[in-house]
N, C-alpha and C positions, 0 to 999 in steps of 0.2 A: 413314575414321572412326578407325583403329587409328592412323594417322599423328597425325592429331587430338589422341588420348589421350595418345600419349606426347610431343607436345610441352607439351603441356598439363602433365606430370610432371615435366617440366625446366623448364618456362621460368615455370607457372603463371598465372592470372588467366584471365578470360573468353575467349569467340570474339577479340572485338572487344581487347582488352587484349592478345591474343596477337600479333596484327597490326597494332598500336600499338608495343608492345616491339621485333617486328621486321623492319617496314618505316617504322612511321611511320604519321600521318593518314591518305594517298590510300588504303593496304590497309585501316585501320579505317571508313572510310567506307562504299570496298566492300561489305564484309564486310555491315556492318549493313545498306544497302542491300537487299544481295542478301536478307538474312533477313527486311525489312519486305515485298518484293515476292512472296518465297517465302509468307509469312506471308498476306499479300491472292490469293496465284493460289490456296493451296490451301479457301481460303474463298471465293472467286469458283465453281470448281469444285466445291467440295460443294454449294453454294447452285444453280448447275444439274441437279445428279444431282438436288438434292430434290424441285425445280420439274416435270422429266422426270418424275419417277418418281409425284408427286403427281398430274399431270397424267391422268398412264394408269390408277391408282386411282379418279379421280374417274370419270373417263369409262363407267368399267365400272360402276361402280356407278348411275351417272345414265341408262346406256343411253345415253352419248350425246346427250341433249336438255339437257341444261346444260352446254355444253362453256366452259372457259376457256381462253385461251391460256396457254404458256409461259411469257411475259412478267408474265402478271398472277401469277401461282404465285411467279413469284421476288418481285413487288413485296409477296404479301400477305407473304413472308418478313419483312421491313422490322419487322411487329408484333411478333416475335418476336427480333430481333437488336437493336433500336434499344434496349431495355429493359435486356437482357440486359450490353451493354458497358456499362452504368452500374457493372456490378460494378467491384470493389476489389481483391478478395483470391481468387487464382486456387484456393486450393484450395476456395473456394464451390461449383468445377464438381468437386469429385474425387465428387460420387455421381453427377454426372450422366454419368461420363466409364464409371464402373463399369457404372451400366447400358445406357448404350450398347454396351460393348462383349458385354455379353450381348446384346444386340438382334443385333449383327453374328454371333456365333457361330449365333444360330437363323436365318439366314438365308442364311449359307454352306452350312449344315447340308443344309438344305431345295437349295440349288443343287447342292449337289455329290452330295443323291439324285436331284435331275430331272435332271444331265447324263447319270449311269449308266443310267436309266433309257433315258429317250431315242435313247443309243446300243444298248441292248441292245435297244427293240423297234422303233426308227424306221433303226436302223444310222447310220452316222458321216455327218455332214453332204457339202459339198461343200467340201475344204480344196485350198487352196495351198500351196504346201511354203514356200517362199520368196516374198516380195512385195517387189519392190525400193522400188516407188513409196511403199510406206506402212515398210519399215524405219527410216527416221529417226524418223518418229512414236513408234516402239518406243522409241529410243535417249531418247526425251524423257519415253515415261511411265514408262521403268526406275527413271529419273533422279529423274522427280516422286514414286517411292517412297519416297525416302531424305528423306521430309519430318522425321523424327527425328535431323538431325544436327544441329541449333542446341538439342539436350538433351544431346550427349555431352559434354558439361564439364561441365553440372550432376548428371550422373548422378555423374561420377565422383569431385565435389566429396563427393557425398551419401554413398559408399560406405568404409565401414570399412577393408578390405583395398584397395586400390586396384590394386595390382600385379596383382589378379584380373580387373581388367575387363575388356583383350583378350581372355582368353579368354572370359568371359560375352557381351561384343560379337557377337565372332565363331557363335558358338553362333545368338547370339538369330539373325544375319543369316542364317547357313544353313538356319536355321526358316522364319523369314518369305520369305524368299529360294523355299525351296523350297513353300512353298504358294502363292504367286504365280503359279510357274512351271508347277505340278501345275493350281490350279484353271483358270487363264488357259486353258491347252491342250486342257483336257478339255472346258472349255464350244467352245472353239474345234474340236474333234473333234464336238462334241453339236451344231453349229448351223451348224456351215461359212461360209459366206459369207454368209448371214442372221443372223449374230452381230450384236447390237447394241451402242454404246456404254456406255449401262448396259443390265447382261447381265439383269436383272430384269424385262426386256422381253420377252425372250424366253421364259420361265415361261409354262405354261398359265394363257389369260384366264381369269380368271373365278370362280374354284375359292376356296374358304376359305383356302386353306394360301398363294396366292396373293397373295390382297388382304393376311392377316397381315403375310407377311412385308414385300410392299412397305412397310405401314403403317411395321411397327415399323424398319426400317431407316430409312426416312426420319426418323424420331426417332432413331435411334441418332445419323446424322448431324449434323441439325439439333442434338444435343446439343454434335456435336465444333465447329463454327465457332466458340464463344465463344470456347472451349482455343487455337483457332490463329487465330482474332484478339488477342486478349488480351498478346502478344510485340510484334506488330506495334504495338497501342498504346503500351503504354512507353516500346519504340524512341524512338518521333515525340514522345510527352509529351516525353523527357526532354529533349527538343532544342526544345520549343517553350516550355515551362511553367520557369520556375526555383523555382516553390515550389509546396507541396504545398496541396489544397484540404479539408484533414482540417480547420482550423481557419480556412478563408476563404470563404465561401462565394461568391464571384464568380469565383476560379478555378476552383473545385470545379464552376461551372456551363458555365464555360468550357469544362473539360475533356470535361462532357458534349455541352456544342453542339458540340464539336471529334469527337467519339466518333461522336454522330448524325453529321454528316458524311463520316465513314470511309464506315460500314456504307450509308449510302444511292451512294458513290464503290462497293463491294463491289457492289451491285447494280445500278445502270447499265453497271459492266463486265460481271456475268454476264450481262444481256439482251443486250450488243453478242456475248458470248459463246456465246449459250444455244444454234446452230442448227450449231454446231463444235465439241462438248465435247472431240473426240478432240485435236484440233489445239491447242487453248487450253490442254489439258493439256500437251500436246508442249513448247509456248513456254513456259510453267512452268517445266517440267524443265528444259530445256535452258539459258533462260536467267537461272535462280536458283538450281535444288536444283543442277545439274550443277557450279558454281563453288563451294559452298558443300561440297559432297560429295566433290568429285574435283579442282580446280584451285586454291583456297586452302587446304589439308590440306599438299599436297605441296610449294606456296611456301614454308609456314611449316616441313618438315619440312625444307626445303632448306638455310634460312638458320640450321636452331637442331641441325641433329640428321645432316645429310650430310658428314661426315668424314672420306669416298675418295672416290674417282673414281667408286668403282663405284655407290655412295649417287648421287653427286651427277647419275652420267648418267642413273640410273632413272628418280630425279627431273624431271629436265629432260623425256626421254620422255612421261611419265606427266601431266606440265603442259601440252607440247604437243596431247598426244591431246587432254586434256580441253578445250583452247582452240579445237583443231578441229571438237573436237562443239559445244560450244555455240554457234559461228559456223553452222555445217552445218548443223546439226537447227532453229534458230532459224530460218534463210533458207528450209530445206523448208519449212518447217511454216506459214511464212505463204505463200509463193510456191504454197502448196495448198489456203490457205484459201480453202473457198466450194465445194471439189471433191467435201464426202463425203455421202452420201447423208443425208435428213433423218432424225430418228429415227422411230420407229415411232408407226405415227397409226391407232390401232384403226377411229375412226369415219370414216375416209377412203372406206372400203370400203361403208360404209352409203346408202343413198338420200337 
């Protein structure tokens, strides 16, 4: 990302314009590529967590005698998503985006009292230190963190001082970096090898503080898909549509039959997706956020900003790593899919 920044300081203009100026088309197309794909896995994957996590709300609540499947959880999504990409103008979602993310702070909240808890009266799960077979998986959801790097040119467009923003960068990343790492571990210390994919599984059934927070989280989320669909649209509009439907109304419906069609593509891959959420994430990471985050930064930092040897071999290092992983963790991640235990099915257990 800091590579990112400071080419972006020399050479200027977008992702896409950066790798335009310095390879040409084949890296601009990439590039976008990777951002529209990135853009659809991390909406694929929210739109399963909400299905999952709706699913196991309902259930508790119905007792089990109105049970839905998975699949239908993600299709009733469609009422909600199909509407929503009609919008225009991306800052329409900046409240939805604000109280979503209070949604997610009262529910970390809540997780990171029930892992302490848990440890302190149930003691530490049953952990593995090292897991070889699922390490690559890791490598792909590190990866599918870094879904914030198709902002860091417009952050730093946005920013007065600009010569500041490595360090605020850096900062924010050791933050986020380190609560990832903190909460990731602790639930994994609190639930050992009964850890679920989404960890809100694991929370006592049943309980007020429970059903809450599932609730509100799944709206936190269901808030973010428009946010990281909304790029992905453009992308494709700007490449499909040569005029604007502000004052035509046949593109302008155009754009929306083209928009329904995204979001209803969005949820046939989450259902093909829904019974692997760990896995689907992995190939995410690996083969969009990982190129976007770690192997097109370091191209473009090679060709505008590597002036020794010593620039130039980091580089070339730092390119191959990243070209290894996203080959590697790609090839896991499917050569494993179908392997990982289903998610957590309350009423299984029931007569």
């Amino acid at each position: 990302m800091i590579m990112l920044s400071d080419v972006y300081l020399k050479v200027g203009g977008s992702y896409g314009d950066l790798a335009l100026k310095l390879y040409g088309k084949p890296l601009k197309y990439c590039v976008m590529v990777s951002i529209v794909l990135a853009q659809l896995g991390f909406c694929c994957a929210y739109v399963i967590f909400v299905a999952t996590n709706m699913q196991d709300l309902w259930n508790t609540l119905t007792d089990c005698k109105r049970q839905l499947s998975t699949e239908t959880w993600i299709l009733i999504q469609l009422l909600i998503y199909i509407p929503l990409s009609f919008v225009r103008k991306i800052k329409k979602f900046a409240s939805l985006s604000v109280v979503g993310n209070l949604f997610i702070m009262i529910g970390l909240s809540y997780l990171l009292f029930y892992d302490f808890w848990s440890i302190f009266t149930k003691g530490p799960g049953e952990i593995v230190q090292f897991n070889p077979s699922k390490f690559p998986l890791l490598v792909g959801t590190a990866a599918f963190s870094y879904e914030g790097i198709s902002l860091v040119i417009p952050i730093v467009e946005s920013m007065e001082r600009k010569d500041k923003f490595n360090t605020v960068l850096t900062a924010s990343l050791v933050i986020c970096a380190g609560l990832f790492v903190f909460i990731g571990a602790l639930s994994y210390l609190a639930f050992g090898d009964k850890v679920e994919t989404v960890i809100l599984l694991n929370l006592p059934n049943g309980t007020a503080w429970t059903l809450g927070v599932q609730f509100l989280y799944s709206l936190a989320i269901i808030m973010s898909v428009p946010l990281q669909l909304f790029p992905a649209i453009r992308i494709i509009e700007s490449g499909m549509f040569s005029g604007s439907g502000k004052g035509n109304p046949v593109v302008k419906w155009q754009k929306n039959l083209f928009r329904t069609l995204l979001v209803i593509f969005v949820i046939l891959v989450a259902i093909f997706g829904a019974e692997e959420l760990d896995n689907f994430i992995a190939i995410v990471g690996a083969g969009a956020c990982l190129p976007l985050s770690f192997l097109y930064p370091v191209m473009l930092h090679y060709r505008a900003l590597a002036d020794s040897w010593y620039a130039r071999l980091k580089d070339l290092v730092l390119s191959t790593v990243a070209l290894f992983g996203l080959v590697y963790v790609t090839f896991i991640s499917i050569e494993t899919w179908g392997t990982s235990a289903p998610p957590l099915d309350r009423c299984a257990s029931l007569p």
